[in-house]
C-alpha positions as a LaTeX table, in Angstrom:
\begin{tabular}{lrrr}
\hline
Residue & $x$ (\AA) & $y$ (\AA) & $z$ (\AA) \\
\hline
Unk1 & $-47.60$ & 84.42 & 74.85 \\
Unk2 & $-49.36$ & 87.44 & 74.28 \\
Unk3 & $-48.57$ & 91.31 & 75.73 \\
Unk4 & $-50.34$ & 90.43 & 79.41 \\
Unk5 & $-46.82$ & 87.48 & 79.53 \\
Unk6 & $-44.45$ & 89.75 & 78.41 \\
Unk7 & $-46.04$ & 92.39 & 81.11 \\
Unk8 & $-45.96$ & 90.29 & 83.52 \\
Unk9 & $-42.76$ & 88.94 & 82.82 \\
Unk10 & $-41.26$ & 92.30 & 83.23 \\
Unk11 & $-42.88$ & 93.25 & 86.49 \\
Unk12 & $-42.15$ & 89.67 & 87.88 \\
Unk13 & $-38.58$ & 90.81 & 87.46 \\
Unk14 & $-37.51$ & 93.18 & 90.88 \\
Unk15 & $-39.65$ & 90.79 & 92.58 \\
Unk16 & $-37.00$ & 87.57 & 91.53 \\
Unk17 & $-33.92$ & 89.47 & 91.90 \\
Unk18 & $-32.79$ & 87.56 & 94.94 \\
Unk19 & $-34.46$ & 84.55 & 94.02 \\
Unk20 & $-32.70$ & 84.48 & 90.81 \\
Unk21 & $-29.04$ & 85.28 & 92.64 \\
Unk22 & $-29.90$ & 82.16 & 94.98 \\
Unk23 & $-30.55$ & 80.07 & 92.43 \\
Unk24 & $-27.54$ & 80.60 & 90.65 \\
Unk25 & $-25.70$ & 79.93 & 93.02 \\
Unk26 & $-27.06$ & 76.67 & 94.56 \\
Unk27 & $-26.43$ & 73.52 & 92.68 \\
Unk28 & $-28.24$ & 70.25 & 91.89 \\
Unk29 & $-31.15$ & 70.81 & 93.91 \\
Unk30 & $-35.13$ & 70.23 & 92.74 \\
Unk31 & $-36.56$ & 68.78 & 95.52 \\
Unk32 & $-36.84$ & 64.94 & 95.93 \\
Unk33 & $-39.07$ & 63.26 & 93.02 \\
Unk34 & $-39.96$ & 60.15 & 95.17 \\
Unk35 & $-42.04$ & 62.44 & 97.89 \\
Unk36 & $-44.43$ & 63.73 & 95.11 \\
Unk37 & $-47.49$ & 61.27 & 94.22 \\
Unk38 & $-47.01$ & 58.10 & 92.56 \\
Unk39 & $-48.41$ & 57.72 & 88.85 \\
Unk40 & $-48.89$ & 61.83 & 88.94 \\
Unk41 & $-46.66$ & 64.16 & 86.75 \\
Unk42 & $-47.55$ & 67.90 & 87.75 \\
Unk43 & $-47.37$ & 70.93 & 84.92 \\
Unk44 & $-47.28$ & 74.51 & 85.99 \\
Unk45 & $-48.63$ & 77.17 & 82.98 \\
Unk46 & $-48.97$ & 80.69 & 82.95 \\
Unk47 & $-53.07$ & 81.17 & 83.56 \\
Unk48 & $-54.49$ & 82.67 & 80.47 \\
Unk49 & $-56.79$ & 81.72 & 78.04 \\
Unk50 & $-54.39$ & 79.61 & 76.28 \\
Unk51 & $-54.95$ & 77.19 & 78.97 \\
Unk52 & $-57.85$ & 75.44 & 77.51 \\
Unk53 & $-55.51$ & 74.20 & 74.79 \\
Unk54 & $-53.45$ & 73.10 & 77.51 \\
Unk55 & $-56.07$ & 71.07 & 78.94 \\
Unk56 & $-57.11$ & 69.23 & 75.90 \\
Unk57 & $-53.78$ & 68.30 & 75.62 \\
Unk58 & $-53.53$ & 67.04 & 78.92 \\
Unk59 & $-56.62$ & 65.31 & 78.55 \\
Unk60 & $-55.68$ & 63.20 & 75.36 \\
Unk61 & $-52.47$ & 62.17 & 77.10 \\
Unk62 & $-54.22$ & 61.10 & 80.13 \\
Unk63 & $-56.11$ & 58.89 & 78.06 \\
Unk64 & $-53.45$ & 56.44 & 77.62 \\
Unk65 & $-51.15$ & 56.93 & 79.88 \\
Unk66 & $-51.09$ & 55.28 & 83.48 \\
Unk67 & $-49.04$ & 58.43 & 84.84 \\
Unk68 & $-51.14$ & 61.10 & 84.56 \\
Unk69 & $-50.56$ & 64.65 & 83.95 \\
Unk70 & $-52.04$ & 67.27 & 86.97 \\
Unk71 & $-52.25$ & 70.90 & 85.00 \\
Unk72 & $-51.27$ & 73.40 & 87.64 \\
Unk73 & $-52.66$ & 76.97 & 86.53 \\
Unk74 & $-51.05$ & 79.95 & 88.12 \\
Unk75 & $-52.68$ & 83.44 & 87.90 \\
Unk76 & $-50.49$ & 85.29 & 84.98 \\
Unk77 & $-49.66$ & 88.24 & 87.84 \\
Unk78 & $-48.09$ & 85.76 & 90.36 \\
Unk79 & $-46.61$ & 82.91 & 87.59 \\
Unk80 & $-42.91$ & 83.92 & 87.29 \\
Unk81 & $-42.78$ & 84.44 & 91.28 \\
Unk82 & $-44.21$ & 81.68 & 91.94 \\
Unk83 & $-42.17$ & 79.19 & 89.89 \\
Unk84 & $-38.91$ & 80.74 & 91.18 \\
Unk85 & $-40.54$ & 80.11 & 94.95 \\
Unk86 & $-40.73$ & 76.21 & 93.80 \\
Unk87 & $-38.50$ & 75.16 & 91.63 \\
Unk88 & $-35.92$ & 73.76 & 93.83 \\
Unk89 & $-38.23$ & 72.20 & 96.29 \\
Unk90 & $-40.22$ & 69.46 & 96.71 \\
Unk91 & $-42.97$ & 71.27 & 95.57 \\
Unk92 & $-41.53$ & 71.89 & 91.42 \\
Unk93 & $-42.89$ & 70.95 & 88.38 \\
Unk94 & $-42.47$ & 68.30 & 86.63 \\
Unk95 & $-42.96$ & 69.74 & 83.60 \\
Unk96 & $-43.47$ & 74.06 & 83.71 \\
Unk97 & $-44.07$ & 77.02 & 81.31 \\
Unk98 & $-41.62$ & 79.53 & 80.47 \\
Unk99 & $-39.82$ & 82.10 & 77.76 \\
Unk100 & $-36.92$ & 80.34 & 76.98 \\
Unk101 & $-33.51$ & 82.24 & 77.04 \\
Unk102 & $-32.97$ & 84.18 & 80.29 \\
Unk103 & $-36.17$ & 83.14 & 82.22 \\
Unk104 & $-34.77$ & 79.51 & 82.07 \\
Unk105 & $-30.88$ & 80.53 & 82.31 \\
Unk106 & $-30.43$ & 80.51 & 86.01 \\
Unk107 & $-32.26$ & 77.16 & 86.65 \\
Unk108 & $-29.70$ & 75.37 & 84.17 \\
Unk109 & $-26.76$ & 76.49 & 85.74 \\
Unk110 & $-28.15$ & 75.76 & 89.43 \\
Unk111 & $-28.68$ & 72.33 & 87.86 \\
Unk112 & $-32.41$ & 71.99 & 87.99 \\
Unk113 & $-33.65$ & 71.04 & 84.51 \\
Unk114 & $-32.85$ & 68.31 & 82.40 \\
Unk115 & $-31.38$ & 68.43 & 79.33 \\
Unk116 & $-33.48$ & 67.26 & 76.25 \\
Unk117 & $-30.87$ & 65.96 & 73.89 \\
Unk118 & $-31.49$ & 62.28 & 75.53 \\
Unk119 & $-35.11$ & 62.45 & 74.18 \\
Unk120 & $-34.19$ & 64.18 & 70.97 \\
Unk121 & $-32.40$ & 61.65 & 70.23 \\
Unk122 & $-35.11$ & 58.66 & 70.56 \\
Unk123 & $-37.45$ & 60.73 & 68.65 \\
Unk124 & $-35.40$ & 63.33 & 66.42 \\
Unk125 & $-39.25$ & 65.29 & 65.52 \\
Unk126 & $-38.47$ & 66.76 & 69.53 \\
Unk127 & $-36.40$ & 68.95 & 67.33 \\
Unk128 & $-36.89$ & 68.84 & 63.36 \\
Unk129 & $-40.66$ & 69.06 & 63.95 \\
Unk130 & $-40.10$ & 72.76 & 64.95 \\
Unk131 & $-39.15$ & 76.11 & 63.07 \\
Unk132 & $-34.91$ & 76.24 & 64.08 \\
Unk133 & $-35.21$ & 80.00 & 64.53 \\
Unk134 & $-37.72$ & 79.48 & 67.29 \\
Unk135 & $-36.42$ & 76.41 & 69.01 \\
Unk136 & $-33.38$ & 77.43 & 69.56 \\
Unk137 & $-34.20$ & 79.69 & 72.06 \\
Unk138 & $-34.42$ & 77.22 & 74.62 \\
Unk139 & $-30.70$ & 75.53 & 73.45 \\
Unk140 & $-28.70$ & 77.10 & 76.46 \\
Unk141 & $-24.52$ & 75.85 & 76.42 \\
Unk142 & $-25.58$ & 73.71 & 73.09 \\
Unk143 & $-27.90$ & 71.71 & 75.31 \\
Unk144 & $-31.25$ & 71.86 & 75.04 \\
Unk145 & $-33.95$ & 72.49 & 77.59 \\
Unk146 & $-37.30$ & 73.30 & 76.04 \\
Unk147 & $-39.63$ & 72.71 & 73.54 \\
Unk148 & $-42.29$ & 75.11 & 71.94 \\
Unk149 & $-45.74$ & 74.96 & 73.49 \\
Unk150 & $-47.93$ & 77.82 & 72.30 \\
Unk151 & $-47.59$ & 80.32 & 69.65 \\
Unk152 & $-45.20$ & 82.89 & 67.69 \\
Unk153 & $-45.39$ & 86.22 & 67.86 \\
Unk154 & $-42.83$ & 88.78 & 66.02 \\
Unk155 & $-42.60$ & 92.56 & 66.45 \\
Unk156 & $-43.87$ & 94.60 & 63.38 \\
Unk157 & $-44.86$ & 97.71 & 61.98 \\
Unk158 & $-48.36$ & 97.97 & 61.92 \\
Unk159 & $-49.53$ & 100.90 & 59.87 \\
Unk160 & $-52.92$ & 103.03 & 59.29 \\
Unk161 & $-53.42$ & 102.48 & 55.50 \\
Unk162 & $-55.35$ & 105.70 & 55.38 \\
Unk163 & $-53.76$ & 108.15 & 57.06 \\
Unk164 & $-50.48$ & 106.80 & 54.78 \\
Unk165 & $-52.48$ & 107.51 & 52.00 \\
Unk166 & $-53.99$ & 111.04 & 53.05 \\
Unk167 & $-49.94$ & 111.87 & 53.62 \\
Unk168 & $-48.96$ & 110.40 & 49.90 \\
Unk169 & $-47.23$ & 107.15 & 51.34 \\
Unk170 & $-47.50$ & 104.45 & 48.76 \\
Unk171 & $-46.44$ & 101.97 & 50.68 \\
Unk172 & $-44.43$ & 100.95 & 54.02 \\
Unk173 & $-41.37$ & 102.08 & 54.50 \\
Unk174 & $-38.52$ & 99.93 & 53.20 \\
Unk175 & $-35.37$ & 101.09 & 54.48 \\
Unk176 & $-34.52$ & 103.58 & 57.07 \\
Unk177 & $-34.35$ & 106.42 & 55.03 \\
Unk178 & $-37.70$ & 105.87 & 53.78 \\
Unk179 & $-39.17$ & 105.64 & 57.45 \\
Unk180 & $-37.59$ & 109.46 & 57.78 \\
Unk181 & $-39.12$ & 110.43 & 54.73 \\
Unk182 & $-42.41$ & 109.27 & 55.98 \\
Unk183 & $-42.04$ & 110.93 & 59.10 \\
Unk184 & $-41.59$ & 113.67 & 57.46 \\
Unk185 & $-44.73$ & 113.45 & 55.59 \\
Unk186 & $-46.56$ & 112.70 & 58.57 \\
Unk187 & $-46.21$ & 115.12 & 60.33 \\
Unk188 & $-46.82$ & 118.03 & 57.21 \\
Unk189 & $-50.30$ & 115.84 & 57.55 \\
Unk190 & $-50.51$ & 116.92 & 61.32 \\
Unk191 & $-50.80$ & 113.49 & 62.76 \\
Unk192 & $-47.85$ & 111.68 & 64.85 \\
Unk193 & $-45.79$ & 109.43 & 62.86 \\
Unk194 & $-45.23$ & 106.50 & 65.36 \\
Unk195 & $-47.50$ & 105.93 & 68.05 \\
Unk196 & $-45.45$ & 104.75 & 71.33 \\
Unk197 & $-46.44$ & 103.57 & 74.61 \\
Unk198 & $-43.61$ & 104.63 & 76.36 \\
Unk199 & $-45.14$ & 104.90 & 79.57 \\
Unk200 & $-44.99$ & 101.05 & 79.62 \\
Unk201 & $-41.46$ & 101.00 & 78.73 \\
Unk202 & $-41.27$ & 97.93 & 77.07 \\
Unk203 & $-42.63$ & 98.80 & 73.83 \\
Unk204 & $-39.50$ & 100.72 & 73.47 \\
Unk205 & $-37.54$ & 98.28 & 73.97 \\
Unk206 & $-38.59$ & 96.92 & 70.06 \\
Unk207 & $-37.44$ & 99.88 & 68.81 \\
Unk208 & $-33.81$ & 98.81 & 69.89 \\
Unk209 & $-34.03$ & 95.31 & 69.04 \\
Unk210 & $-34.59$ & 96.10 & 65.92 \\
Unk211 & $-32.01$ & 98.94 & 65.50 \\
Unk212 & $-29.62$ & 97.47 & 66.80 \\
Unk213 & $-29.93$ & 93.97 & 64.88 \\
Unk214 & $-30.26$ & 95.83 & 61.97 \\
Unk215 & $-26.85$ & 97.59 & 62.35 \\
Unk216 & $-24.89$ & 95.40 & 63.97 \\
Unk217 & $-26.15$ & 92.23 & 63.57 \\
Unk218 & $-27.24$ & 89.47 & 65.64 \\
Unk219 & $-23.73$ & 88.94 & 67.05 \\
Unk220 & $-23.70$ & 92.21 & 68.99 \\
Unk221 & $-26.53$ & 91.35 & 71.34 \\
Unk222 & $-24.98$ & 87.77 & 71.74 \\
Unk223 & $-22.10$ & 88.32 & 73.05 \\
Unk224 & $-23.65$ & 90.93 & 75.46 \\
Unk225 & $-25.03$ & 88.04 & 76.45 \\
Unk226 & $-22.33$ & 86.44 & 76.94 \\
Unk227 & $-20.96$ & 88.63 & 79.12 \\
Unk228 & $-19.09$ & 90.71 & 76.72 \\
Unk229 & $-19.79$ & 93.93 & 77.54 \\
Unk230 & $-18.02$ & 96.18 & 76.04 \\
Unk231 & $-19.33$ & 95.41 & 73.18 \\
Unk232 & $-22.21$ & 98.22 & 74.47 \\
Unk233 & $-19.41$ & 100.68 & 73.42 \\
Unk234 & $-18.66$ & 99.78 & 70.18 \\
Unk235 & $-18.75$ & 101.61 & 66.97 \\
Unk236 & $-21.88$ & 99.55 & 65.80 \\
Unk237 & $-23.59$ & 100.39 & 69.85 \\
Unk238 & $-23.36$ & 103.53 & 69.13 \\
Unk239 & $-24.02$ & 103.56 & 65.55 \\
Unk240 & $-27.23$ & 102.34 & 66.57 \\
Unk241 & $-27.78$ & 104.61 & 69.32 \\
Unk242 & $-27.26$ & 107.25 & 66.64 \\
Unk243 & $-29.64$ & 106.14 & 64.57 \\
Unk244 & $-32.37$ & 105.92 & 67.36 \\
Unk245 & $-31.95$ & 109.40 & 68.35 \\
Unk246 & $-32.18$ & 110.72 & 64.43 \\
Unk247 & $-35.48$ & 109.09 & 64.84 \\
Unk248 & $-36.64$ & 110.93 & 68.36 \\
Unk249 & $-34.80$ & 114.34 & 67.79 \\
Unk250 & $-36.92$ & 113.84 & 63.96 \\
Unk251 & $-40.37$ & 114.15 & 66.24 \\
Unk252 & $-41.41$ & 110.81 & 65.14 \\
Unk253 & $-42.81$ & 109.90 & 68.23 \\
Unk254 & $-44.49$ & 113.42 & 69.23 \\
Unk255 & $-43.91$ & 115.18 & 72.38 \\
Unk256 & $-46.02$ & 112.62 & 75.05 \\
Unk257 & $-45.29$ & 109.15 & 74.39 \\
Unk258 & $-43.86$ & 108.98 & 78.14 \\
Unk259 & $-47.44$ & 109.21 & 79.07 \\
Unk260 & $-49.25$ & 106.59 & 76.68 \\
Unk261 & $-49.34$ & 103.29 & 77.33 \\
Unk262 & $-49.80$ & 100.27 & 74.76 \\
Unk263 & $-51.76$ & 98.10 & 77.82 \\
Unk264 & $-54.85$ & 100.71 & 78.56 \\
Unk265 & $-55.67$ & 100.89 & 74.81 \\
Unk266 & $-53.76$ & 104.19 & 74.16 \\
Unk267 & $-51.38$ & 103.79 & 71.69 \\
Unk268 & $-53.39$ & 101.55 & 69.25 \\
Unk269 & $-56.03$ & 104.07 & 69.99 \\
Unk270 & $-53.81$ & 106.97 & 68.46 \\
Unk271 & $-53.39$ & 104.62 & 65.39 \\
Unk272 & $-57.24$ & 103.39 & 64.82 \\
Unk273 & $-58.37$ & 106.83 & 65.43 \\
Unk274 & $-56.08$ & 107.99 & 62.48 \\
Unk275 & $-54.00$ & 110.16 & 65.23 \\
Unk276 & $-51.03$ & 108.37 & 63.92 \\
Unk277 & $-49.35$ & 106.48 & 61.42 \\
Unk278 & $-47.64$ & 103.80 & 62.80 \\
Unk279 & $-46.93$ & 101.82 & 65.42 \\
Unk280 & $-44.11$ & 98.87 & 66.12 \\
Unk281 & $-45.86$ & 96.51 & 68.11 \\
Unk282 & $-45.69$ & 92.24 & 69.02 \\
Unk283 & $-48.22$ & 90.04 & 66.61 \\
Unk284 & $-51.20$ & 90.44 & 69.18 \\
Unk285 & $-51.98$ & 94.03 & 67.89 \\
Unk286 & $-54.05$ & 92.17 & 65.14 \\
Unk287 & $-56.34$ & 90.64 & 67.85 \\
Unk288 & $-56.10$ & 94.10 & 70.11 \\
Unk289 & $-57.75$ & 96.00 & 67.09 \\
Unk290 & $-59.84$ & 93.46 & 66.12 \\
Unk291 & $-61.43$ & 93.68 & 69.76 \\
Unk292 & $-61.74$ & 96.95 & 70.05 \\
Unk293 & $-62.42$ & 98.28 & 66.61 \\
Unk294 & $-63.28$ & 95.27 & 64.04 \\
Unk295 & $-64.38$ & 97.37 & 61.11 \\
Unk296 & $-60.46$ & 99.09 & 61.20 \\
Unk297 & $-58.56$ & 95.25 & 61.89 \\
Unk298 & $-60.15$ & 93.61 & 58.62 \\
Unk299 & $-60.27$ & 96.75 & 56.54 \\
Unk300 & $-57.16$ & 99.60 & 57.44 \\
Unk301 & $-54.45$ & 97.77 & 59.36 \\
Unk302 & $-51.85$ & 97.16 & 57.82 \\
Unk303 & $-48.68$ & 95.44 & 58.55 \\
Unk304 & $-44.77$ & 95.34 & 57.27 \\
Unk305 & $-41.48$ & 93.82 & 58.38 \\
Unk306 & $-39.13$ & 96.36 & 60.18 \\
Unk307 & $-36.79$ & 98.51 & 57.62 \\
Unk308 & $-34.07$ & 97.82 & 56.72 \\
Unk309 & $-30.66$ & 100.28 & 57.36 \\
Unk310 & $-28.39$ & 100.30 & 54.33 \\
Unk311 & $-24.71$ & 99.50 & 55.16 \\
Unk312 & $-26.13$ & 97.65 & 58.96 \\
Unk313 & $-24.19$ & 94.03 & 59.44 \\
Unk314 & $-27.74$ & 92.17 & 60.47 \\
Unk315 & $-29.97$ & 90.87 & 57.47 \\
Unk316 & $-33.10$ & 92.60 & 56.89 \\
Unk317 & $-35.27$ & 89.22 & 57.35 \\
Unk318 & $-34.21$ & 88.90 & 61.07 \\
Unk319 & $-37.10$ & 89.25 & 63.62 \\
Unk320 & $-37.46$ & 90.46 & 66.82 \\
Unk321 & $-40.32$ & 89.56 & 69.43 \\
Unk322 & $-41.68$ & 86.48 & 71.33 \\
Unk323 & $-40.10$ & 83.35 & 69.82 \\
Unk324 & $-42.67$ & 81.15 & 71.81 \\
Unk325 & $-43.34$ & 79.86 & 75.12 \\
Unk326 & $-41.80$ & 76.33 & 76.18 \\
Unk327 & $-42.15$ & 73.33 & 78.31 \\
Unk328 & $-39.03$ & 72.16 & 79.83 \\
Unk329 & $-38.85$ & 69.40 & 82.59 \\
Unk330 & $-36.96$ & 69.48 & 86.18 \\
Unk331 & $-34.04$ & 67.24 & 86.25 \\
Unk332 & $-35.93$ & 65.28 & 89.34 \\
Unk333 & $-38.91$ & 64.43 & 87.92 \\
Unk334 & $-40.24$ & 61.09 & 89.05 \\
Unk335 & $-41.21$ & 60.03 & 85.43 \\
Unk336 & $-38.58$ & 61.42 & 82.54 \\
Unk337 & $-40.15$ & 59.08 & 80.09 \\
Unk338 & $-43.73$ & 59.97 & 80.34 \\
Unk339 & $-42.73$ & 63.50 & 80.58 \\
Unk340 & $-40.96$ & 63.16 & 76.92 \\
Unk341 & $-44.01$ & 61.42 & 75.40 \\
Unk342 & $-45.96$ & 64.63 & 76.63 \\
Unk343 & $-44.03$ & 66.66 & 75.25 \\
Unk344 & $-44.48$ & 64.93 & 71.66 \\
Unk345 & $-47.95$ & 66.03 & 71.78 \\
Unk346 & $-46.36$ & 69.15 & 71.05 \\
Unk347 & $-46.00$ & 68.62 & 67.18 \\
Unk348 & $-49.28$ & 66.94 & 66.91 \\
Unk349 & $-51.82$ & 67.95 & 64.18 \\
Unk350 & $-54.28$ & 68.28 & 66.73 \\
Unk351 & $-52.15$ & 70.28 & 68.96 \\
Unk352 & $-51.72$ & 72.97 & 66.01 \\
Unk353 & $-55.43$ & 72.90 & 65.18 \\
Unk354 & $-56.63$ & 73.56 & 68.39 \\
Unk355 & $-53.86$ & 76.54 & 68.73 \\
Unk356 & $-55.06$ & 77.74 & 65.62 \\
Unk357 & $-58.57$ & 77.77 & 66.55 \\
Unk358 & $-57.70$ & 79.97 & 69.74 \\
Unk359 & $-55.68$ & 82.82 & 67.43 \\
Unk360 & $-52.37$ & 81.62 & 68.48 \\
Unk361 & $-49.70$ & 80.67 & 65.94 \\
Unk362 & $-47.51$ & 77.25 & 66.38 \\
Unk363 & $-44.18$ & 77.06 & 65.01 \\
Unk364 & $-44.02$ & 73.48 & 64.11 \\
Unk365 & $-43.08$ & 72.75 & 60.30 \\
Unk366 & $-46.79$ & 71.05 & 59.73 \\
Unk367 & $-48.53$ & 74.59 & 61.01 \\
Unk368 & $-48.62$ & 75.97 & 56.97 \\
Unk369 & $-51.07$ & 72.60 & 56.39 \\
Unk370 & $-53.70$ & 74.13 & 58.74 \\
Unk371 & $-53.22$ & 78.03 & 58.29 \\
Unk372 & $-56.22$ & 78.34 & 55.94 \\
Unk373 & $-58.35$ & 77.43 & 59.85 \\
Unk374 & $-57.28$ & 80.71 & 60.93 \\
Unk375 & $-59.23$ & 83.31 & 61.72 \\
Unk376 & $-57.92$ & 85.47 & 59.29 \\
Unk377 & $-55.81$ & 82.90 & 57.10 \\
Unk378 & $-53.75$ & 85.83 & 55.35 \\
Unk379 & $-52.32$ & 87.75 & 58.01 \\
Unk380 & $-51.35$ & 83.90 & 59.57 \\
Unk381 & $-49.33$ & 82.89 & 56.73 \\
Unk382 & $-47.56$ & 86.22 & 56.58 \\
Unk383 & $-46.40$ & 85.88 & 59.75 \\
Unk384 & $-45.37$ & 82.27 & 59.31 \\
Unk385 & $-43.24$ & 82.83 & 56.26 \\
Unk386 & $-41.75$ & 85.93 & 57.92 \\
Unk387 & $-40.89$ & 83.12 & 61.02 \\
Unk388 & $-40.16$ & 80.34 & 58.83 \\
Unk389 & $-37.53$ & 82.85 & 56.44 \\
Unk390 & $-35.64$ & 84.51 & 59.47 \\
Unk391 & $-32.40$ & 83.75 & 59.28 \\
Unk392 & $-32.36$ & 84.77 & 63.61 \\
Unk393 & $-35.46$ & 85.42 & 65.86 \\
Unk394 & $-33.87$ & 87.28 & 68.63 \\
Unk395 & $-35.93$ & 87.09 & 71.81 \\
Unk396 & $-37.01$ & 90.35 & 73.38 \\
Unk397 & $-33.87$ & 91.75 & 75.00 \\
Unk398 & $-36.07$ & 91.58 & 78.77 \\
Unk399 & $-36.78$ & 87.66 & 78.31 \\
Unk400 & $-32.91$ & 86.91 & 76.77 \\
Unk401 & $-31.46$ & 88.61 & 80.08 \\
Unk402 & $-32.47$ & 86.69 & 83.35 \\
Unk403 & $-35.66$ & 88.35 & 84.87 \\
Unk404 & $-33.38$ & 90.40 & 87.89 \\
Unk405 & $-32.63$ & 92.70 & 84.60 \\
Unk406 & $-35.84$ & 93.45 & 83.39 \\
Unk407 & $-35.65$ & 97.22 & 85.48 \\
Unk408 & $-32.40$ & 98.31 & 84.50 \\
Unk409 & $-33.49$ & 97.20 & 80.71 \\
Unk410 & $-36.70$ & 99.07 & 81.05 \\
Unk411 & $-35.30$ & 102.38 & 82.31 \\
Unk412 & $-32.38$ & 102.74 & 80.47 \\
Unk413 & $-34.10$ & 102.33 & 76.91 \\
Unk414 & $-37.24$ & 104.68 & 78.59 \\
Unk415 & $-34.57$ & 107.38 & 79.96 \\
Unk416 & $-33.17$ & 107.20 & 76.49 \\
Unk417 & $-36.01$ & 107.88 & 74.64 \\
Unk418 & $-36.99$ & 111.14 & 77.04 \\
Unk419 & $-33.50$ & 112.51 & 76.95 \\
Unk420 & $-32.78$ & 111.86 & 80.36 \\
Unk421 & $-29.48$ & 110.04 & 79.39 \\
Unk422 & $-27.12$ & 109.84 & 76.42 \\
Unk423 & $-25.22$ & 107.03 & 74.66 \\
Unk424 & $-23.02$ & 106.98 & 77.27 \\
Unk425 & $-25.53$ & 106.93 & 79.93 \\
Unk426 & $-27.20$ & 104.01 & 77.65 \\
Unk427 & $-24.00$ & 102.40 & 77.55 \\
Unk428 & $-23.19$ & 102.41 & 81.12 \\
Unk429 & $-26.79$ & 101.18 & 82.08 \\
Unk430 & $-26.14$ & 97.95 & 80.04 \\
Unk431 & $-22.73$ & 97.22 & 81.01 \\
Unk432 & $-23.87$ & 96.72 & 84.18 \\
Unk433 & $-25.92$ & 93.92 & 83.35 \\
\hline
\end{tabular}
């Protein structure tokens, strides 16, 4: 998935709100698998340009196979939409795209998917063929429903190496304290620390993930999940919150991020241009500097894991970001079998090459065999290792909650940022979830 999914994941979400109510609370549903075509198994993706992997996959299946597999492209802008539309009529999947977590959260408990364990089982590389901190993303009430189908992509700090140098920073920042230090030092240089583009909200949104799984730990944001809430108003919440707001009130963002955006090339602008220092941003900045500004990608970018905060609960090799994307299958589907030995394509040499070749990163455990094919080999095996060492991925906090939370998500972390609400405004927002 790259940042066009995860925007248009987040818009899809006032747009599902009901759907996503009805669906949780209908039950067994689907549509009936014996009206769809006979020999046929239909698969719904997100339309990008990850789709021609897609297709060669589809392709080499169809080779052998007397069922065959129809790919269904849907436009990126109308994908999450449209699947909630169809998924519990005659008209679903058999096989469809998604984030894992929350976007697939209210289809399992309205009944409609089918649990994998069955084929994990017959072939036990369903599972073991795959990085655990990524596939279990898609393991919903220790069941699981998904299996990887595209590429990683964790949140990092991507830095310009020369304006750190021109402000005497030796290296990244290591811990906390060191980040404030290099604030600090940025801005005696007269450039903005940490380039933000707030005005798309969900870039700051990382900075929480991170903050708060640094402090408190994975277990925090769990059992939020879970539907504890009050954890939001614990000592470690606001501990957290705390240490976001030493950050803002320390002008580490400047004075305008609530009018820069990450999507229309404005905050990696502020960092190529040397306007900035920083910038905490998904995998994909790589290939979003690269585009616009080659000479600066292969030569001044540089990259770090997220600091750590002396005395936090959560270990300091945890990410944050985009796990993956996944395939799961609807629980009617007229051909279960077929529709598992799809899915082992999935682990497939030539299914990792052909990622590769396309700038995307797989997460099986053969993907380090073929990592020298990248485009730029280095940067892919740093962010393998850092995927392959996490002790917990945690999915973006929009795609963990079902998609009818996306807004409130958005605006309280936004409203925090500006100063429109407190901790206890913070606190309130996500309680309601």
């Amino acid at each position: 998935m790259n940042n066009r999914t995860w925007m248009s994941r987040s818009l899809a979400g006032t747009a599902v709100l009901m759907l996503g109510l009805t669906l949780a609370g209908c039950g067994g549903g689907g549509g009936d698998a014996s009206s769809r075509p006979e020999n046929e198994l239909h698969l719904a993706v997100y339309g990008d340009a990850s789709n021609k992997v897609e297709q060669a996959m589809v392709d080499k299946f169809n080779q052998t196979s007397d069922v065959k597999v129809v790919l269904d492209t849907i436009p990126g802008a109308d994908y999450q939409t449209k699947l909630q539309t169809i998924i519990d009529t005659d008209s679903a999947p058999d096989i469809f795209f998604n984030w894992g977590g929350g976007s697939i959260a209210n289809f399992v408990k309205a009944d409609l998917l089918m649990p994998l364990d069955d084929l994990i089982e017959e072939d036990p590389q369903l599972k073991d063929a795959f990085l655990p901190s990524v596939f279990d993303t898609a393991v919903i009430d220790d069941k699981s429903y998904g299996i990887p189908m595209r590429g990683t992509q964790p949140v990092m700090l991507f830095n310009n190496s020369d304006v750190l140098k021109q402000a005497g920073i030796d290296a990244p920042p290591a811990t906390w304290d060191d980040l404030l230090d290099d604030v600090e030092k940025l801005k005696a240089a007269g450039v903005t620390p940490i380039a933000l583009g707030g005005a798309d909200q969900w870039p700051t949104q990382m900075w929480f993930q991170y903050v708060f799984d640094r402090v408190a730990g994975e277990g925090l944001f769990q059992s939020a999940l879970d539907g504890d809430t009050d954890v939001w108003d614990s000592e470690e919440s606001r501990e957290a919150l705390g240490k976001l707001r030493e950050l803002i009130d320390a002008g580490a963002f400047g004075t305008n991020f609530d009018s820069v955006k990450f999507t229309d090339g404005g905050s990696p602008t502020l960092l190529s241009s040397g306007r900035a220092g920083f910038e905490l941003m998904g995998s994909w900045a790589y290939a979003t500097h690269l585009d616009a500004n080659p000479e600066f990608a292969e030569n001044v970018l540089g990259y770090s894991e997220f600091p750590a905060i002396e005395g936090g609960k959560g270990d300091p090799a945890n990410l944050a970001g985009n796990t993956n994307n996944f395939y799961s299958i609807t629980k009617n589907t007229r051909y279960p079998e077929e529709a598992g030995e799809f899915l082992k394509l999935m682990y497939s040499d030539e299914f990792v090459q052909e990622q590769i070749a396309i700038g995307n990163l797989p997460t099986t455990t053969n993907t380090e065999e073929f990592l020298d094919e990248a485009s730029n080999p280095e940067y892919a095996k740093y962010q393998f290792d850092l995927v392959k060492d996490a002790p917990h991925f945690q999915l973006s906090w929009d795609q963990a909650y079902p998609p009818e939370a996306t807004v409130t998500i958005h605006t309280a972390v936004a409203q925090f940022f500006s100063g429109q609400i407190d901790e206890d405004g913070f606190i309130k927002a996500m309680q309601s979830l």
